[in-house]
C-alpha positions as CSV (number, residue, x, y, z in Angstrom):
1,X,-170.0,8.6,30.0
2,X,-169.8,7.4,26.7
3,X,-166.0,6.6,25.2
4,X,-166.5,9.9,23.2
5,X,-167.6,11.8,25.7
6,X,-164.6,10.8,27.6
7,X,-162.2,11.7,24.5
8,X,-163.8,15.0,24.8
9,X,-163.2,15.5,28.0
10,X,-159.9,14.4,28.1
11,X,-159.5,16.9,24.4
12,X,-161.0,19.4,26.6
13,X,-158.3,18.9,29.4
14,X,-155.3,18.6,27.4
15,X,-156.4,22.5,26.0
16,X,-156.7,23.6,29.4
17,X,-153.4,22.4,30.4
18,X,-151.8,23.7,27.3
19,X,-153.1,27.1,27.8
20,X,-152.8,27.4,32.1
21,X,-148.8,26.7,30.2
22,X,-149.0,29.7,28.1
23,X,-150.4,32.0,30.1
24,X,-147.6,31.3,33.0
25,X,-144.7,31.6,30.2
26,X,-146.5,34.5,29.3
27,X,-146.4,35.6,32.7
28,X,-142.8,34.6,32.8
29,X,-141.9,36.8,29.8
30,X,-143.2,40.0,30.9
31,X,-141.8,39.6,34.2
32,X,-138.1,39.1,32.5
33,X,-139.4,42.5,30.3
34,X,-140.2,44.4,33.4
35,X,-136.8,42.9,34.8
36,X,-135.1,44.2,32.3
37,X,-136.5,47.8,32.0
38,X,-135.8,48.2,35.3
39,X,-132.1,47.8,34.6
40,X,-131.7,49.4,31.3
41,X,-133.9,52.5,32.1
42,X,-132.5,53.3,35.4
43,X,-129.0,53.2,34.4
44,X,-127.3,56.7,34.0
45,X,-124.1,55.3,31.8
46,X,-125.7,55.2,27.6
47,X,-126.8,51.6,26.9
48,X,-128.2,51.0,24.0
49,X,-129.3,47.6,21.8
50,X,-128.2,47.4,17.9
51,X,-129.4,45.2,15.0
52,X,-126.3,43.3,13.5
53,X,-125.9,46.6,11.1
54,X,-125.7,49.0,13.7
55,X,-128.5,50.5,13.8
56,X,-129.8,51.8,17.3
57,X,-132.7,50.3,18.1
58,X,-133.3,51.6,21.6
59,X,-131.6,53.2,24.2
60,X,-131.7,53.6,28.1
61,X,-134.2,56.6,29.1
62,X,-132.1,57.9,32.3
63,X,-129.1,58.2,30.0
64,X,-130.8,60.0,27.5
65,X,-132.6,62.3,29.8
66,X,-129.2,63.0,31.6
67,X,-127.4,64.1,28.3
68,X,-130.8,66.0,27.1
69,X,-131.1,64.1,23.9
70,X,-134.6,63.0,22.7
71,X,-134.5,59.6,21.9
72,X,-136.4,59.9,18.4
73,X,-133.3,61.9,17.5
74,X,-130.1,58.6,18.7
75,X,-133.4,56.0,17.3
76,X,-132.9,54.5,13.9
């Protein structure tokens, strides 16, 4: 190989590396989401995540299905 052809594989190998990385944090980060849902959704106590104003922004499914509410209607 030329010295540019080995700059271009090396290029070459540096973006495979980079992205073999991303797709295993990806991996990582829906694993923590499925995690998570597994917890929050399952619980029967109301849970519930806020924005700093207060404003629901989601809230446990078993809970809400428990106490009959619809969760369009505790949303926003």
């Amino acid at each position: 190989f030329s010295e540019r052809h080995e700059r271009l594989v090396a290029s070459l190998a540096a973006q495979a590396a980079v992205a073999v990385d991303n797709a295993r944090l990806l991996e990582r980060v829906r694993d923590g989401e499925r995690r998570f849902r597994a917890i929050f959704d399952t619980a029967t106590q109301l849970m519930g995540l806020l924005d700093p104003a207060g404003t629901i922004l989601e809230a446990n499914a078993t809970a809400l299905a428990v106490a009959g509410v619809p969760r369009e209607q505790v949303i926003g």
